[in-house]
TIMI-2910 file (N, C-alpha, C, CB; in pm, 1 decimal, decimal comma, always signed):
<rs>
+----------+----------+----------+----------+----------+----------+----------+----------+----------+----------+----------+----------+------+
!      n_x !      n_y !      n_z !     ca_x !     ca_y !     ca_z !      c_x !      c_y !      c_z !     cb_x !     cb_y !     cb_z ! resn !
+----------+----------+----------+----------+----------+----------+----------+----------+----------+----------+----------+----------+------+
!  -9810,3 !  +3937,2 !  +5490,6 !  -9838,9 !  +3796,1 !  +5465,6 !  -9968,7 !  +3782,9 !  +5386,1 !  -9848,5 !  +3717,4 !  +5599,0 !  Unk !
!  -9948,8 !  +3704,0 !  +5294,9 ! -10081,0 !  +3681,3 !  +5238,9 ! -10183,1 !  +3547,9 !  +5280,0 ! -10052,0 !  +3675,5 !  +5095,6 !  Unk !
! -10292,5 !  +3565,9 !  +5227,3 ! -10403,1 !  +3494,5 !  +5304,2 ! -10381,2 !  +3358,8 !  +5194,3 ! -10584,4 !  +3588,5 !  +5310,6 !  Unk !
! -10383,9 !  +3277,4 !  +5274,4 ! -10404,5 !  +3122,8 !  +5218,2 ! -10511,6 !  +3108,0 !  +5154,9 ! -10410,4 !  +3015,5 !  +5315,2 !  Unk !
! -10545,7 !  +3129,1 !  +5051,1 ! -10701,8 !  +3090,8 !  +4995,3 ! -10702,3 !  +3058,9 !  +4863,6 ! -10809,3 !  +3205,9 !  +5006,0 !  Unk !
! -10597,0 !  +2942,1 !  +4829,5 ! -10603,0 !  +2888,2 !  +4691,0 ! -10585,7 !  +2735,5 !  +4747,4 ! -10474,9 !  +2952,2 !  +4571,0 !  Unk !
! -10631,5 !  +2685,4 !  +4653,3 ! -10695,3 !  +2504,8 !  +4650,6 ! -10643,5 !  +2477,4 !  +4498,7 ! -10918,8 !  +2474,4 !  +4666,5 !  Unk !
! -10521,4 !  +2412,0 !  +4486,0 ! -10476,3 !  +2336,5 !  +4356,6 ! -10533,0 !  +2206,8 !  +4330,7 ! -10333,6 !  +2314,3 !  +4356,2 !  Unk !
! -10561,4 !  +2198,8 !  +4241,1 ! -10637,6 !  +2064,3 !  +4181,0 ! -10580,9 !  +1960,6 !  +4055,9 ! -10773,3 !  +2119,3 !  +4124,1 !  Unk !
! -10509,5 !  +1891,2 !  +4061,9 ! -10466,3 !  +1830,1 !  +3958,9 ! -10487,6 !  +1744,4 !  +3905,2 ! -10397,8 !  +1815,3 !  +3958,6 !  Unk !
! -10542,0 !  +1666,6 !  +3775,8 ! -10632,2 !  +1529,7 !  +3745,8 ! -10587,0 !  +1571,9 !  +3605,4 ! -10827,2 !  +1510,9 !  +3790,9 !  Unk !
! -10562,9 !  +1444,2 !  +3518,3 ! -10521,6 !  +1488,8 !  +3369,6 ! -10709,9 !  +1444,8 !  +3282,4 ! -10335,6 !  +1353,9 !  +3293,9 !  Unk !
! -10751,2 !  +1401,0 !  +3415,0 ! -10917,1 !  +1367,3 !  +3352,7 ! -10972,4 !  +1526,2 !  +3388,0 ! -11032,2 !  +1208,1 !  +3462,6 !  Unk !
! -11042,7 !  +1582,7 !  +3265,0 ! -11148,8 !  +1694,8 !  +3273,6 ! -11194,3 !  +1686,0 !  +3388,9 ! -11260,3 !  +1694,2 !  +3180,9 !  Unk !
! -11259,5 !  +1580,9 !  +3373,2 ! -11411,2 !  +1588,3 !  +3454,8 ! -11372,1 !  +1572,2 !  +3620,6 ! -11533,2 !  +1436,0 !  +3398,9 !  Unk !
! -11272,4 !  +1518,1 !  +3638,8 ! -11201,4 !  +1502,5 !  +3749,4 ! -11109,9 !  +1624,9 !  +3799,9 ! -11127,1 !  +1389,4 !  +3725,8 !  Unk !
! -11123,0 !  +1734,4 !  +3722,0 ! -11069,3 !  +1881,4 !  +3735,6 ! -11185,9 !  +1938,4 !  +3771,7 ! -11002,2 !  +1954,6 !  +3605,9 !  Unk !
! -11274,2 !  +1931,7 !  +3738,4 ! -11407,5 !  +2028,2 !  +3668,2 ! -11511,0 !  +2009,3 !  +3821,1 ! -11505,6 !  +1932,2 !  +3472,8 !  Unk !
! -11551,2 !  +1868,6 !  +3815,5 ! -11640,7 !  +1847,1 !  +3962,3 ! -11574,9 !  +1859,4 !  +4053,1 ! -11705,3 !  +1724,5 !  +3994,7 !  Unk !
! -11446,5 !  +1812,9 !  +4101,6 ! -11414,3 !  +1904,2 !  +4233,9 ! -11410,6 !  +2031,8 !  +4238,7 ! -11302,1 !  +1885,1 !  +4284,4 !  Unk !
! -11383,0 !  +2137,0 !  +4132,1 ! -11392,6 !  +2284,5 !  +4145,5 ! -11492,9 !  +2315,6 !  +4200,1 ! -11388,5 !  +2356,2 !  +4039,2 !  Unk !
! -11597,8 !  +2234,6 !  +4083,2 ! -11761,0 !  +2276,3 !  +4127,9 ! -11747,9 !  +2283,0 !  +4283,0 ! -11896,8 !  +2145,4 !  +4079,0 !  Unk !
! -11737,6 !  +2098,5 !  +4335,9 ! -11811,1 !  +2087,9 !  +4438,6 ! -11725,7 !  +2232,1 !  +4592,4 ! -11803,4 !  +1886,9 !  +4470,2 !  Unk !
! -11616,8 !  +2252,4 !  +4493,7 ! -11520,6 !  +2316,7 !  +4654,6 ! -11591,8 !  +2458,1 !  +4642,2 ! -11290,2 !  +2336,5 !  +4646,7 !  Unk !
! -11640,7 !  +2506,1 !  +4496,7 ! -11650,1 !  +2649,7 !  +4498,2 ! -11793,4 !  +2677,7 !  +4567,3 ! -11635,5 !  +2713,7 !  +4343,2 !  Unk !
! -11889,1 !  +2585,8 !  +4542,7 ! -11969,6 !  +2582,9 !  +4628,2 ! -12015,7 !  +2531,2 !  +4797,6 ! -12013,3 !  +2552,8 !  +4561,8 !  Unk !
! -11952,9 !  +2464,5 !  +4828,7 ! -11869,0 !  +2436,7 !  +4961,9 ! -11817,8 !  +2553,5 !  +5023,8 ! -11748,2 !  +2348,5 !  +4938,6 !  Unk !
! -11711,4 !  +2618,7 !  +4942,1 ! -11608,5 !  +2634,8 !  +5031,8 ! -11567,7 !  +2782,7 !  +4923,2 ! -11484,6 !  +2477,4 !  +5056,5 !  Unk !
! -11663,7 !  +2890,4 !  +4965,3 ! -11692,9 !  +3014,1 !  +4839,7 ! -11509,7 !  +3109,7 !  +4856,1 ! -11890,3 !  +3163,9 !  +4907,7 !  Unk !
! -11486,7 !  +3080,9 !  +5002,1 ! -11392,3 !  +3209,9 !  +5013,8 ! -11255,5 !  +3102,4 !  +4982,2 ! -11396,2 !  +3314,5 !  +5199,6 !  Unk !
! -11238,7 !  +3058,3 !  +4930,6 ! -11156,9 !  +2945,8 !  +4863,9 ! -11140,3 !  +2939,7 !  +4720,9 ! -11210,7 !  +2823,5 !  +4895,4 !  Unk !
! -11018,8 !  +3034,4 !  +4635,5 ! -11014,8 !  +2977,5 !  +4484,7 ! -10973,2 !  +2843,8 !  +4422,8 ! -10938,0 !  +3052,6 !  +4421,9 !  Unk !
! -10992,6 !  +2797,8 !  +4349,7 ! -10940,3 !  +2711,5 !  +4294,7 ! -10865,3 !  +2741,6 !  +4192,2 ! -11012,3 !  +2639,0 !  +4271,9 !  Unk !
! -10742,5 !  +2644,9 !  +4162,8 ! -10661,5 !  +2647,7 !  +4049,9 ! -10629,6 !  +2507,9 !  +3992,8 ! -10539,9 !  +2718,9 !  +4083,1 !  Unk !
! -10683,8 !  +2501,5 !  +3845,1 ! -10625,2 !  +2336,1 !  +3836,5 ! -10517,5 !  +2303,7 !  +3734,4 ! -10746,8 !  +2230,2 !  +3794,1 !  Unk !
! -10518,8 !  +2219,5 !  +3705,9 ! -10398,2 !  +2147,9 !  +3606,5 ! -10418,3 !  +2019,7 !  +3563,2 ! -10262,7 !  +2134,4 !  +3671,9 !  Unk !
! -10355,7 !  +1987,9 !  +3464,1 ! -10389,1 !  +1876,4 !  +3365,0 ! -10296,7 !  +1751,1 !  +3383,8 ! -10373,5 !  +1930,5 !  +3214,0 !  Unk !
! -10191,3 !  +1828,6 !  +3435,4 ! -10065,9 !  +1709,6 !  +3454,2 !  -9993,4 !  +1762,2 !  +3576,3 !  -9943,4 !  +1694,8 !  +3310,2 !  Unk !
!  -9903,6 !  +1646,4 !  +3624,0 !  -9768,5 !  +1689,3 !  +3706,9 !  -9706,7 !  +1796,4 !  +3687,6 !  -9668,5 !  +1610,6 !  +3695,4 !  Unk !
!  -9647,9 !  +1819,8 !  +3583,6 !  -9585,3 !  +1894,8 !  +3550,9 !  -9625,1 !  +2016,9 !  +3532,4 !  -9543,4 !  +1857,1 !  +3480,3 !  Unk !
!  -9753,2 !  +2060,5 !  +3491,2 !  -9781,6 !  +2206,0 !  +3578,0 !  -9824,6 !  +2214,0 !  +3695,6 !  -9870,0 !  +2286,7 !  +3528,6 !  Unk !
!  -9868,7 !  +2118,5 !  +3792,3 !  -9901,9 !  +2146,9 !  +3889,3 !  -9766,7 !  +2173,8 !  +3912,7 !  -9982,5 !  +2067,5 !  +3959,3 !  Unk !
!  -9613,6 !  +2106,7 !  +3941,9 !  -9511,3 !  +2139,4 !  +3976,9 !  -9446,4 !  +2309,5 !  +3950,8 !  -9448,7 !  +2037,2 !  +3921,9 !  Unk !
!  -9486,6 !  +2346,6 !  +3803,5 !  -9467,8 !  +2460,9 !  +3787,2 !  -9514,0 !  +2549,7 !  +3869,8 !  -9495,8 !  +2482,5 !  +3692,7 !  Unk !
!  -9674,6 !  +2535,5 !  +3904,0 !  -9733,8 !  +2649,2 !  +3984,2 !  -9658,5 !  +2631,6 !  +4121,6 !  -9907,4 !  +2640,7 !  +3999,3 !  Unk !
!  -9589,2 !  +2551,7 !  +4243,7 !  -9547,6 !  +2523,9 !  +4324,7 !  -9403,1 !  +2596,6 !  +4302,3 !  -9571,4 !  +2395,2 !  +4341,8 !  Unk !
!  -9359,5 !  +2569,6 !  +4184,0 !  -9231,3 !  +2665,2 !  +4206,5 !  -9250,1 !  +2813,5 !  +4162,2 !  -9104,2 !  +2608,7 !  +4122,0 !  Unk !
!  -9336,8 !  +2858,1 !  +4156,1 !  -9409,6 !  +2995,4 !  +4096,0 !  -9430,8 !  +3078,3 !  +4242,3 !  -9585,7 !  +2959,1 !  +4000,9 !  Unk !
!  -9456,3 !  +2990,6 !  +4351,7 !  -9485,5 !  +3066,2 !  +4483,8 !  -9587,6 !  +2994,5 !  +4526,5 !  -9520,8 !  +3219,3 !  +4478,4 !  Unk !
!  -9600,0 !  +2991,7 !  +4701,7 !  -9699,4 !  +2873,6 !  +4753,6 !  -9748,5 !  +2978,9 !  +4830,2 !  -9644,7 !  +2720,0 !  +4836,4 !  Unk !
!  -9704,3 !  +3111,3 !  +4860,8 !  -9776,0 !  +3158,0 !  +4985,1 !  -9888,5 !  +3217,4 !  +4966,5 !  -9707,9 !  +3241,6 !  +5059,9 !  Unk !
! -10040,9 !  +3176,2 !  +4881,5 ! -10130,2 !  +3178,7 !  +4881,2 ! -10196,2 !  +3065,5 !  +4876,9 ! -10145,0 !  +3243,5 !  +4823,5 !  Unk !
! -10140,1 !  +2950,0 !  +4890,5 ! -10204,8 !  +2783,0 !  +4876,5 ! -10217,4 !  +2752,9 !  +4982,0 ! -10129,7 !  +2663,7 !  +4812,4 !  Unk !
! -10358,2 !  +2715,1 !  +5039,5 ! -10389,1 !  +2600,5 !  +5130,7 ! -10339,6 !  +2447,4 !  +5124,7 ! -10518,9 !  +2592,8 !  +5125,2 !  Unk !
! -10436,2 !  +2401,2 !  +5002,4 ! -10433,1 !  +2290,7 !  +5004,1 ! -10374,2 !  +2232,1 !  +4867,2 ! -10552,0 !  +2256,7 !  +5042,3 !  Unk !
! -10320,0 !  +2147,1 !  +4838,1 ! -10304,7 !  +2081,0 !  +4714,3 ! -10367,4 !  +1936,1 !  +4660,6 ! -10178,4 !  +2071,8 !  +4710,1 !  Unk !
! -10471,6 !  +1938,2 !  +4623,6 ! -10519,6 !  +1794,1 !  +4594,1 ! -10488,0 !  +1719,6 !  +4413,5 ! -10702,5 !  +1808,6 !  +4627,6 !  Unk !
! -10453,4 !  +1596,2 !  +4446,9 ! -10360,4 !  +1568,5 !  +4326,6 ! -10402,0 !  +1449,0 !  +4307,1 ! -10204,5 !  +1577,7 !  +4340,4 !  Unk !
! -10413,0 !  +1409,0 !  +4165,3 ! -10453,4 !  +1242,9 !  +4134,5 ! -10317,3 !  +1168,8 !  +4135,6 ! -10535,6 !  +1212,7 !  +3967,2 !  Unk !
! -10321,7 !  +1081,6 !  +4160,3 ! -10179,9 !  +1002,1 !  +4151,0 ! -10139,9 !   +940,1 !  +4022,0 ! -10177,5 !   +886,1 !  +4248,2 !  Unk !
! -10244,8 !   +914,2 !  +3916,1 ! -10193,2 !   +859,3 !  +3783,9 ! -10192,0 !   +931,2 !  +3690,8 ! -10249,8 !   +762,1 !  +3737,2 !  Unk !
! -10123,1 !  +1058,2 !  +3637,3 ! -10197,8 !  +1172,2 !  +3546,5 ! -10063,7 !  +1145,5 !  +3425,4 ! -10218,2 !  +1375,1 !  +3637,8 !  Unk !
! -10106,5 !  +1024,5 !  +3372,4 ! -10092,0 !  +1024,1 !  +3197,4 !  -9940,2 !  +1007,2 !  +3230,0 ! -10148,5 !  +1190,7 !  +3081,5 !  Unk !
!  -9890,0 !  +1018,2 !  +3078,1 !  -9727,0 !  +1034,2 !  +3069,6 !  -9633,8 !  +1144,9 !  +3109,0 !  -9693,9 !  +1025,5 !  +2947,0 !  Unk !
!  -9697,8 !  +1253,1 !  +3132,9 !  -9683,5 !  +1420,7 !  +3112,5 !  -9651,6 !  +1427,7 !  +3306,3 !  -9882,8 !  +1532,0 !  +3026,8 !  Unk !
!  -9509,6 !  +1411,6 !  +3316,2 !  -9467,4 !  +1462,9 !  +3471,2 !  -9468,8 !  +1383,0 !  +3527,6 !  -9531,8 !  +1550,4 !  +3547,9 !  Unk !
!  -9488,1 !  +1439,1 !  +3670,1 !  -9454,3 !  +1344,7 !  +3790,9 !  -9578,9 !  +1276,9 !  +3835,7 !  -9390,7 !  +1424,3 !  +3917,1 !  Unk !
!  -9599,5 !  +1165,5 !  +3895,2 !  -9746,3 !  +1131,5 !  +3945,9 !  -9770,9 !  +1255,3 !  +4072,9 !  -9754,7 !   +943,8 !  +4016,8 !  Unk !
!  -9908,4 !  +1209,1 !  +4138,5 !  -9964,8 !  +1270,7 !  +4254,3 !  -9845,4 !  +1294,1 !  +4339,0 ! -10076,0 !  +1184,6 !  +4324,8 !  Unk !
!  -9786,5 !  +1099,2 !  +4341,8 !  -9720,4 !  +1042,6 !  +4458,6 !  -9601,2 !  +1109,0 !  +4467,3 !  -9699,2 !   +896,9 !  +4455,3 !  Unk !
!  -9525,8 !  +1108,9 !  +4331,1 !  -9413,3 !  +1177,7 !  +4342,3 !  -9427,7 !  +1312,9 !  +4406,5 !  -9358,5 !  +1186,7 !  +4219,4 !  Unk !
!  -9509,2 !  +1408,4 !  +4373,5 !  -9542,7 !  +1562,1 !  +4382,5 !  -9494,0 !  +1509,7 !  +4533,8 !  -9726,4 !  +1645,5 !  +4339,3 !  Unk !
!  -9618,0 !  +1456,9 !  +4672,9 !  -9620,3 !  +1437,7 !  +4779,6 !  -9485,6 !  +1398,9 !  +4823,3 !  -9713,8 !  +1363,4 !  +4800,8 !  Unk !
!  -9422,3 !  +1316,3 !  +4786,0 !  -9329,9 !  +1290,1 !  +4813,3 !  -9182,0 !  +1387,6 !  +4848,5 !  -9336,5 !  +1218,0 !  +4734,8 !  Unk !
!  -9219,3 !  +1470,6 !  +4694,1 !  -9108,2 !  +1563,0 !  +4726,7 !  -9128,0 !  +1711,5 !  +4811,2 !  -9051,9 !  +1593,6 !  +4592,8 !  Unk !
!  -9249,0 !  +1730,4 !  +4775,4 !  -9300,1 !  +1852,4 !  +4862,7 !  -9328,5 !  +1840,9 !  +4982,3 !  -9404,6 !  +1906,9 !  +4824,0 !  Unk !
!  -9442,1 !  +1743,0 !  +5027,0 !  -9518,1 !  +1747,7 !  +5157,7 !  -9420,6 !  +1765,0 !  +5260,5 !  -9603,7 !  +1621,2 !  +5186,6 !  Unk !
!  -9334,4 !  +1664,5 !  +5284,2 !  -9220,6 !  +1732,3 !  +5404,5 !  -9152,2 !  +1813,9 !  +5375,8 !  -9124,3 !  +1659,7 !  +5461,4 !  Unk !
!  -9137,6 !  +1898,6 !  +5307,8 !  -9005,3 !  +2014,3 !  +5277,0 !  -9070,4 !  +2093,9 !  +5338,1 !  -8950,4 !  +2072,3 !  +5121,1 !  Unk !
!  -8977,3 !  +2205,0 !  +5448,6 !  -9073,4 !  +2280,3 !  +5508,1 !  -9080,1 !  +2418,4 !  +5392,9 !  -9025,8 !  +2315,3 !  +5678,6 !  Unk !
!  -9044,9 !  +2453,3 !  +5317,1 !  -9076,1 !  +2539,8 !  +5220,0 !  -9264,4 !  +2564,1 !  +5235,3 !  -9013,4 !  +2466,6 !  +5066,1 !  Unk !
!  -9327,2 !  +2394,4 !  +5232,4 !  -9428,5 !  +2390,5 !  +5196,4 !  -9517,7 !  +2331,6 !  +5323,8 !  -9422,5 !  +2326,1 !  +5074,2 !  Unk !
!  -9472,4 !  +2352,7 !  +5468,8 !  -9531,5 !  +2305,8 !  +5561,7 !  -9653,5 !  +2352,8 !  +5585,8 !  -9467,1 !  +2311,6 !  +5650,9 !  Unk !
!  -9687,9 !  +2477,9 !  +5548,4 !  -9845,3 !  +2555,7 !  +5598,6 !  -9897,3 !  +2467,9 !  +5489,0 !  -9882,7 !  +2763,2 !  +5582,3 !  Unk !
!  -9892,8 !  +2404,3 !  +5409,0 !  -9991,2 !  +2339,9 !  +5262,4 ! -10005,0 !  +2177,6 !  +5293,6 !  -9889,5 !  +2361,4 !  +5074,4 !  Unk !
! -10148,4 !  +2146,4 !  +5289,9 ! -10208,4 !  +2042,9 !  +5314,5 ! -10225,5 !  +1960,7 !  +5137,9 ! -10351,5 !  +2092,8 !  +5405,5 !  Unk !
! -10143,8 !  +1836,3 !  +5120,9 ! -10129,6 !  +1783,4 !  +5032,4 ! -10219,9 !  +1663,5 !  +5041,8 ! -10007,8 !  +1772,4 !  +5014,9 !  Unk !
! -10326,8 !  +1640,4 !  +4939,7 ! -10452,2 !  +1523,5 !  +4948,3 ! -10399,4 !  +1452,2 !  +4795,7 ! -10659,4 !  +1604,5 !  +4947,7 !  Unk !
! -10416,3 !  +1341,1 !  +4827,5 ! -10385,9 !  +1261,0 !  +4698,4 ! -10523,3 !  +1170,0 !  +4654,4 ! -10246,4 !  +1153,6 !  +4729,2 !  Unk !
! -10544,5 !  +1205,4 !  +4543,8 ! -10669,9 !  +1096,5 !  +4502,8 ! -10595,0 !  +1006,6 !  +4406,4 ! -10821,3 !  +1171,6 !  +4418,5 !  Unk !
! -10656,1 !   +898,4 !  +4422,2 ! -10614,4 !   +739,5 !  +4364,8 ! -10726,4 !   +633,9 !  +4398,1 ! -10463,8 !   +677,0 !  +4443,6 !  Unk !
! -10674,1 !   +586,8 !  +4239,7 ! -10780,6 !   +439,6 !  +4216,8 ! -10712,3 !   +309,5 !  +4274,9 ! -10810,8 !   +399,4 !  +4033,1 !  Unk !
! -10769,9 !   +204,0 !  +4279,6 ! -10679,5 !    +69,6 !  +4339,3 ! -10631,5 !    +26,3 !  +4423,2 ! -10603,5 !    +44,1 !  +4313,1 !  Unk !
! -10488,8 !    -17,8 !  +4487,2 ! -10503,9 !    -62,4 !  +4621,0 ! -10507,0 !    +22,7 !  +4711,5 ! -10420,9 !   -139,3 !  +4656,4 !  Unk !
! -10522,1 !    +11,9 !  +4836,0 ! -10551,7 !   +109,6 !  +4949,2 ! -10396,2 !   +124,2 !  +4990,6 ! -10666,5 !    +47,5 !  +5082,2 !  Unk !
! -10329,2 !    +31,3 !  +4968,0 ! -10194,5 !     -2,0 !  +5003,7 ! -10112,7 !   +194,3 !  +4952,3 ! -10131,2 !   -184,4 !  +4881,8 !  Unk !
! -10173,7 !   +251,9 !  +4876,0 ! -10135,8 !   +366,0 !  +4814,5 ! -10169,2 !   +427,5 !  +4888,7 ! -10167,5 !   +402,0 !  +4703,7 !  Unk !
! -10296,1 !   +441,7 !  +4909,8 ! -10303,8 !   +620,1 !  +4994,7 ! -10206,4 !   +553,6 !  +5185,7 ! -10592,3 !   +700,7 !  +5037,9 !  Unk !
! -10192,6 !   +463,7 !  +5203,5 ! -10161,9 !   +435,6 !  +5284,9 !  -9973,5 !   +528,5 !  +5261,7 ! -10206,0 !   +275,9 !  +5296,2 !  Unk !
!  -9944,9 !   +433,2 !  +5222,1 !  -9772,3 !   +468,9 !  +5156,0 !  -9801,3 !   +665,7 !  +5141,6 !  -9731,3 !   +357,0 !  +4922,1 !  Unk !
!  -9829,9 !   +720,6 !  +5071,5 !  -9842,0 !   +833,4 !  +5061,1 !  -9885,9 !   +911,1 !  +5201,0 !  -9921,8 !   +842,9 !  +4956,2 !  Unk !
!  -9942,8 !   +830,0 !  +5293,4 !  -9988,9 !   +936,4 !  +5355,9 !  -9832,7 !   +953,3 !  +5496,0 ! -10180,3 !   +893,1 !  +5417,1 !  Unk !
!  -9747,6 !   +801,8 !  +5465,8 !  -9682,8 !   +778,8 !  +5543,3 !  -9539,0 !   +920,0 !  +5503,3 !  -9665,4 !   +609,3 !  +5536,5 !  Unk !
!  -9546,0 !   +915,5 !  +5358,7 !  -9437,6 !  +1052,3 !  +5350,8 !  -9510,5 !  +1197,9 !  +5294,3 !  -9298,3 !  +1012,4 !  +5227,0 !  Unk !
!  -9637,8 !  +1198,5 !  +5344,4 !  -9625,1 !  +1343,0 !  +5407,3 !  -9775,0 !  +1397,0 !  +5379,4 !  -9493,6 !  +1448,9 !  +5327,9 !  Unk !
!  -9862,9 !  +1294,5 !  +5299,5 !  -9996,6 !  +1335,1 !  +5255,2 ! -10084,1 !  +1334,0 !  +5378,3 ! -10054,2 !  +1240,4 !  +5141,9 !  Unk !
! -10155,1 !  +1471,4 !  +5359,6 ! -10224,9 !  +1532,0 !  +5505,3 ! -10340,6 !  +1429,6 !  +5499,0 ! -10286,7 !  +1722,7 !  +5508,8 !  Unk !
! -10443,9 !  +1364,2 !  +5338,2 ! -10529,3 !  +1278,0 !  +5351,9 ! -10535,5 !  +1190,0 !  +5211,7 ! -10652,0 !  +1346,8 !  +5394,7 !  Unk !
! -10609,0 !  +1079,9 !  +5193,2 ! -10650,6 !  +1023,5 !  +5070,0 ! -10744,9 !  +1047,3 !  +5065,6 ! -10641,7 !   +912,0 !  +5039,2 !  Unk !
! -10789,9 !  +1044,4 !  +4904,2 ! -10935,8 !  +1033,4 !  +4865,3 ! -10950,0 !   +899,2 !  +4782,7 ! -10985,8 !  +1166,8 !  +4774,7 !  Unk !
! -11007,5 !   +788,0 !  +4785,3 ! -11027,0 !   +673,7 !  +4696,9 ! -11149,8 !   +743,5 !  +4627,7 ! -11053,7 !   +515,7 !  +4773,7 !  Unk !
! -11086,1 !   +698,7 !  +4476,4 ! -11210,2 !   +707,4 !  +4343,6 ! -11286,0 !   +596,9 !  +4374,5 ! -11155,7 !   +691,0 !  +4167,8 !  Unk !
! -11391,6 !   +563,6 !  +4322,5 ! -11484,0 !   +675,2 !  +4272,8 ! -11538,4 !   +656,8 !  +4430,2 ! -11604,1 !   +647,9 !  +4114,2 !  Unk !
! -11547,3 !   +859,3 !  +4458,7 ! -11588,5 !   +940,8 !  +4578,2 ! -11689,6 !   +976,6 !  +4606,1 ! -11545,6 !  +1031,4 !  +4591,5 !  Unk !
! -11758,1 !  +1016,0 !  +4721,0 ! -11908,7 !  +1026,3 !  +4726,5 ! -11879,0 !  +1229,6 !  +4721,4 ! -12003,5 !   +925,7 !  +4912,5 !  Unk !
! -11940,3 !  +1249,6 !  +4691,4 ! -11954,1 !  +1426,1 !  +4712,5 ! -11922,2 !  +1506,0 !  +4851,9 ! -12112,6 !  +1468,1 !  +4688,3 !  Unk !
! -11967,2 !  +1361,0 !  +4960,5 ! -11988,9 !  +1419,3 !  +5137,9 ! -11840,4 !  +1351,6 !  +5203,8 ! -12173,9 !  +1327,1 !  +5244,8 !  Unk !
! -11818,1 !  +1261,9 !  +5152,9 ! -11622,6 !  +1260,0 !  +5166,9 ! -11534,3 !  +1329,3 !  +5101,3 ! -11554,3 !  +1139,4 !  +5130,5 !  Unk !
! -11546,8 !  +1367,2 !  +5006,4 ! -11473,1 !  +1496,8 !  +4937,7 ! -11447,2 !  +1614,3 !  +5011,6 ! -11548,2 !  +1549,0 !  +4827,8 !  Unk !
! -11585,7 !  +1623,9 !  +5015,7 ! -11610,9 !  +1779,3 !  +5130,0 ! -11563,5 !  +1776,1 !  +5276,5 ! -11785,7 !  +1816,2 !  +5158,2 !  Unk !
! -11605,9 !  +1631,3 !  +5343,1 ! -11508,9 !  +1569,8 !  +5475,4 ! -11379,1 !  +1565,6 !  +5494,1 ! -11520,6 !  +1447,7 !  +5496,3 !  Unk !
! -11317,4 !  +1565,5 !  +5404,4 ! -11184,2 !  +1519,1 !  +5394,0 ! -11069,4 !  +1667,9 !  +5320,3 ! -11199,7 !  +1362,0 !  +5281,3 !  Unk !
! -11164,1 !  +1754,2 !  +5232,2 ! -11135,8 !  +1883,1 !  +5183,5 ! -11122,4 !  +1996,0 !  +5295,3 ! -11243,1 !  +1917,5 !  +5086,9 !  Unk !
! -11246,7 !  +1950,7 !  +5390,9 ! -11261,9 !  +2040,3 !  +5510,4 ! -11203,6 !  +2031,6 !  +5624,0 ! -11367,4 !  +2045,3 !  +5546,7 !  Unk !
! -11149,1 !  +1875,1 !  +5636,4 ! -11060,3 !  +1879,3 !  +5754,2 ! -10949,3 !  +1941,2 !  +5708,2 ! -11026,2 !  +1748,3 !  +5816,6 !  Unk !
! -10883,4 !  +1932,7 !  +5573,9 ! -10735,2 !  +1968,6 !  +5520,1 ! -10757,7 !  +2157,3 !  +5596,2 ! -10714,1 !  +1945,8 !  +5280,7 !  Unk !
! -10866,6 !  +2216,1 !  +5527,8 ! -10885,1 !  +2349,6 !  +5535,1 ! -10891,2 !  +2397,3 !  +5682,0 ! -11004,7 !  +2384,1 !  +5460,4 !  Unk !
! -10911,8 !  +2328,2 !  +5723,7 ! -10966,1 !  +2356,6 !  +5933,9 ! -10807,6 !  +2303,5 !  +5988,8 ! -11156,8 !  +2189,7 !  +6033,1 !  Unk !
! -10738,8 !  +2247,8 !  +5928,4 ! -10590,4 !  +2187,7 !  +5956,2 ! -10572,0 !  +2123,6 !  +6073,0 ! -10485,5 !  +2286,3 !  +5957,8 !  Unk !
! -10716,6 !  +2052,8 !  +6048,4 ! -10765,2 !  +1902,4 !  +6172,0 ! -10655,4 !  +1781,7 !  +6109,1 ! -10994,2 !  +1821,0 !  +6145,6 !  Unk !
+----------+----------+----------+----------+----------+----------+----------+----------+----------+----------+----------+----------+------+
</rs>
């Protein structure tokens, strides 16, 4: 069996790829990260093999290119294929969203714009599988 120690990251914004790496690789050292630009590779890496993924954290609006966050959660989070993997969705706007998402299968939300110490709160419960 292999050890769970990859953290997928998906945001079609750079910078929204880039500072969570930062903040997890320093957080959270024995933890890789892997990110993606759109749905549609994050989906690729998921059908590539999960049994090194912890967690999957995903923006919910990423451009024209694939599926949203929501969809990803939707179709993965309950499939037990993918039950050991903690699925976090970040999203802007109503709360009414991370709500709905968390109801089919998202382990947490993150609302933009995030403080650095809820990121890490909410990254760390996924990882502790509180």
């Amino acid at each position: 069996m292999t050890d769970r120690n990859k953290i997928l990251i998906a945001d079609d914004e750079e910078s929204m790829r880039t500072l969570p790496e930062i903040i997890l690789n320093e957080h959270f050292p024995s933890f890789k990260t892997e990110t993606f630009k759109d749905g549609s590779a994050l989906e690729a890496r998921l059908k590539k093999g999960t049994e090194d993924v912890k967690a999957v954290i995903t923006d919910h609006k990423m451009g024209r290119y694939g599926p949203t966050g929501g969809e990803i959660i939707l179709k993965h989070a309950r499939n037990p294929e993918y039950k050991d993997i903690r699925f976090i969705l970040c999203y802007e706007g109503l709360d009414l969203l991370g709500k709905i998402a968390k109801t089919v299968g998202a382990f947490a939300c993150i609302k933009k714009p995030f403080s650095e110490e809820d990121y890490i709160n909410v990254v760390g419960s996924a990882l502790e599988g509180k």
